[in-house]
C-alpha positions in Angstrom: 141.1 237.8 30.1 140.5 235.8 33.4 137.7 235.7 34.9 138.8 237.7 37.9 140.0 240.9 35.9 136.7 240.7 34.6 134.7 241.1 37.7 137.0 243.6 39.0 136.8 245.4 36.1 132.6 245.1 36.8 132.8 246.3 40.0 135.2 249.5 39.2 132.4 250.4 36.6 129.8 250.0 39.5 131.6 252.2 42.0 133.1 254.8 40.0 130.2 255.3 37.7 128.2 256.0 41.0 129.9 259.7 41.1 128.2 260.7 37.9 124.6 261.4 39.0 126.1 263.6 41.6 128.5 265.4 39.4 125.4 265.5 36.5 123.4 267.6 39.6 125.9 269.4 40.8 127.1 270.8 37.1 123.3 271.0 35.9 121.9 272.9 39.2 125.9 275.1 39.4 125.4 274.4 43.4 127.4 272.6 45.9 126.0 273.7 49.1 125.2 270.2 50.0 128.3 268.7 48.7 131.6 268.4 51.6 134.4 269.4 50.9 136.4 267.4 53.7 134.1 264.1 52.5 135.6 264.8 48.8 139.0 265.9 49.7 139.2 262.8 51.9 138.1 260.5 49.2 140.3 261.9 46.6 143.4 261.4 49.1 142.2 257.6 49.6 141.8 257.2 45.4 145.2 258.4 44.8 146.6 255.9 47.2 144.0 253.2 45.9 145.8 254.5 42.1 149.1 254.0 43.9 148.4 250.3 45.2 147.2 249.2 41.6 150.2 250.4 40.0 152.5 248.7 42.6 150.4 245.4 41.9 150.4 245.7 38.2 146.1 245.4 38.6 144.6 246.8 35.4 141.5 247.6 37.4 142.4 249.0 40.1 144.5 251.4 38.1 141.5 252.3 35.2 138.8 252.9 38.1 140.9 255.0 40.4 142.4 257.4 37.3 138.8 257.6 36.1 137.3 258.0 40.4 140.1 260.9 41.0 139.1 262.7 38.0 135.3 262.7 38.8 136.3 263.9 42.3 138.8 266.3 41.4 136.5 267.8 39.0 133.8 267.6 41.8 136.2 269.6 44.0 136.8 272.2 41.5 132.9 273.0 41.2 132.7 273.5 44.7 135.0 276.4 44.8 133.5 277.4 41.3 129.9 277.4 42.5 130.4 278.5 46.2 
């Protein structure tokens, strides 16, 4: 593998591991007053098109972090109409 699917595959652990402590709180605590919905709707739009992009370009991780990114988000979403 080169050298530089290996760093981006680095950095998509990085940034789309960084949604777990806030879904962790938000499923542990079942609140999501702090949580935005236009922030998270917003950012699931932009990972979709991020998912889009990587498939165009054939870039394995682009494609792996946004799959894993929209379902974090999209599961974030769904809490916050669950625990309103």
């Amino acid at each position: 593998m080169p050298t530089i699917e290996i760093l981006g595959l680095v950095a998509a652990v990085l940034t789309t591991s960084s949604f777990v402590p806030q879904m962790y709180k938000t499923w542990k605590e079942k609140s999501t007053k702090d949580i935005s919905m236009s922030m998270y709707s917003v950012m699931f739009i932009g990972v979709v098109l991020w998912l889009t992009y990587g498939i165009l370009i054939d870039s394995l991780p682009v494609i792996l972090a946004n799959i894993i990114t929209a379902l974090l988000i999209f599961t974030m979403l769904v809490m916050k109409l669950r625990y309103k």
